[in-house]
N, C-alpha and C positions, 0 to 999 in steps of 0.2 A: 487597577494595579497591573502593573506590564510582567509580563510570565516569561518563560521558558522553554520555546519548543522543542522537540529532538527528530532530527527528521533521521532516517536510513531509506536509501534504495534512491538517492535525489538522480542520479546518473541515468536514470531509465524512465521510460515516456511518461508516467503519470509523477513521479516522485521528479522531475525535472520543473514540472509546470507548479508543483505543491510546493517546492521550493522556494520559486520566484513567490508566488501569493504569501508565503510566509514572512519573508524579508519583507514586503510590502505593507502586512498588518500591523498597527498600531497598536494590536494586542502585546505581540511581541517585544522584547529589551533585546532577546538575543535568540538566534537559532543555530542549535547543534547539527552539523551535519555528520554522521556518521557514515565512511564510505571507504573501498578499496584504493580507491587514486583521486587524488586532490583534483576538486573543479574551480573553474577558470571563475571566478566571482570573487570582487574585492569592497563584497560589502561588507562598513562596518561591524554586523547585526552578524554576521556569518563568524561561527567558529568552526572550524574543519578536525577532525579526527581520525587518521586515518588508519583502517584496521583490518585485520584478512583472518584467514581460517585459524590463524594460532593463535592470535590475542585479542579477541572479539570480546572473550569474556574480561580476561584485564583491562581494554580498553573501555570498558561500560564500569569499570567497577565502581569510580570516582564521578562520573558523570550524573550531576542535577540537571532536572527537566521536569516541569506541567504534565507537558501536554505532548504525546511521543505519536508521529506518525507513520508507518513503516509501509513501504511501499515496495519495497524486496522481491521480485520473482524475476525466473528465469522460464525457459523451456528446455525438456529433454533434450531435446536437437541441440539446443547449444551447449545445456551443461555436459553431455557427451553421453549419458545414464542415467537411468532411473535411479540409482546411487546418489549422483552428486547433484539431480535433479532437487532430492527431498533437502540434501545438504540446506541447499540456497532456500526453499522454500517452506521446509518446517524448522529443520535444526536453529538456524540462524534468527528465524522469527521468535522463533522459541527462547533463547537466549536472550534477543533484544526484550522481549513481554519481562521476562522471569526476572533480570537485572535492572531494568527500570523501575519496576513495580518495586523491588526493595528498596531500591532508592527513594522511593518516595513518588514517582509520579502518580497523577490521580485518573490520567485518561489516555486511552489505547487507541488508536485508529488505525487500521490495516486496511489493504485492501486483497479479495480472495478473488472468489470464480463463481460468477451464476452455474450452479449445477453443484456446487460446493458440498459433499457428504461422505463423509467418515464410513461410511459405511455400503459406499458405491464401490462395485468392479471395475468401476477408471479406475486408474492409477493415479493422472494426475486430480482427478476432481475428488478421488479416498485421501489423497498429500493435503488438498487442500482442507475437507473436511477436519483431517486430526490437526492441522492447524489452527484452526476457530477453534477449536476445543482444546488446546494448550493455552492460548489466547482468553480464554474465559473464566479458564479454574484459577490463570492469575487475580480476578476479583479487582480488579482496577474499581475504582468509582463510578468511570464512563465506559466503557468499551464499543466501541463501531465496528464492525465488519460490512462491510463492501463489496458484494457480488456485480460485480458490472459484468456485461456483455460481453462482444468484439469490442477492444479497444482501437480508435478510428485516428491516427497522428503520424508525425513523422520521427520512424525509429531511425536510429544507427544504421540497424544492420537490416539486409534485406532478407525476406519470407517469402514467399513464392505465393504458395498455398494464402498467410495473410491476406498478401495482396487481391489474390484471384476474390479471398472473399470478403473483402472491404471493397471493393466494385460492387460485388452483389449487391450487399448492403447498402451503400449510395444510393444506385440505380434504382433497387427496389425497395427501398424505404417505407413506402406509403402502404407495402402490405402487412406490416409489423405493425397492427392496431390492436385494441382489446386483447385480450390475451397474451397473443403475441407479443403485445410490447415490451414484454419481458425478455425476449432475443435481440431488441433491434440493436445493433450498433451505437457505439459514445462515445463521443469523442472526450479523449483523455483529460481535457481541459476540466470538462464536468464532473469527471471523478475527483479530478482533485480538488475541483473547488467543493465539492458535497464529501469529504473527507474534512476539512476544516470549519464548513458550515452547519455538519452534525457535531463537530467539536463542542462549539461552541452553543448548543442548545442545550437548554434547560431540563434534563433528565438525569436518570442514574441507571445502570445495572448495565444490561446488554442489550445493543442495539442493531440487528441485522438489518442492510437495504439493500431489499433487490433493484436490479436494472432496472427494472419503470419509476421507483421512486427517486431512484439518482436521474434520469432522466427530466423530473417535474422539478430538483431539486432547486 
């Protein structure tokens, strides 16, 4: 039977690529795109929604969906502060989990940050922990959490620092074995298709993958 995905964050490197794979699956009848500015895609299967800091919750109010996959984040640097940093990546996510789940959806997929804890001195890797943990007490049926790496693609906007350390990670790849392989770099393709491919497997409850197991995924 063909479902309902709800995608948010499609405008950014991994939710860009999870998009396309969604329109493409024969799973789907239709996928919700939830985003700030309408993107350039005139496929059938695409429905668009568009919504910002004020009506994010009106806008999800009415919205059916399966299977919801949120791919949502920013950086300090860009959102301007640690303020509007957590905005974008707990508030927001938070909102999306909370309003879905009432709706009715039965499976959660996000994706966070290897090093991800609530309870870390990061800033951003403590945002991301209380994230996963707003994300779980929702009780979805499925829920995924996704700690990838370095993400390895081609953004928007340019990083400097990114850059300098995705050369690293290219170049030296072959030293991210055993253990390590839990740092190496991923290319964003693989997150999103191991965000979809944990979707659809046969389990319940919560389901955390680290970067090596999205990696083999």
């Amino acid at each position: 039977m063909s479902k309902i995905a709800l995608i948010a964050g499609a405008s950014g490197l991994v939710g860009s690529y999870c998009l396309d794979y969604l329109l493409q699956s024969d799973r789907y009848e239709k996928v919700i795109c939830v985003t700030r500015r309408a993107i350039a895609n005139s496929s059938p299967k695409l429905q668009q929604v568009i919504a910002d800091t004020n009506n994010l919750t009106e806008k999800l109010n009415h919205i059916k969906a399966d299977d919801v996959y949120c791919c949502i984040g920013t950086t300090i640097k860009k959102a301007g502060s640690q303020e509007a940093f957590k905005l974008v990546d707990f508030t927001y996510v938070k909102i999306l989990a909370e309003q879905t789940r009432f709706n009715g959806a039965t499976s959660f997929a996000v994706v966070s940050s290897i090093g991800a804890d609530a309870g870390s001195s990061n800033f951003y890797l403590r945002t991301k922990g209380e994230m996963e943990n707003t994300v779980k007490v929702c009780a979805f049926s499925k829920t995924i959490i996704l700690r990838p790496s370095m993400l390895l693609g081609p953004r928007n906007e340019f990083r400097f620092g990114e850059a300098v350390g995705k050369v690293f990670m290219k170049n030296f790849s072959f030293l991210f074995a055993g253990k390590l392989k839990r740092y190496k770099a991923i290319e964003a393709t693989q997150v999103a298709k191991a965000l979809i491919n944990y979707t659809q497997k046969d389990f319940a409850g919560v389901k955390v993958v680290e970067n090596d197991e999205i990696l083999d995924c």
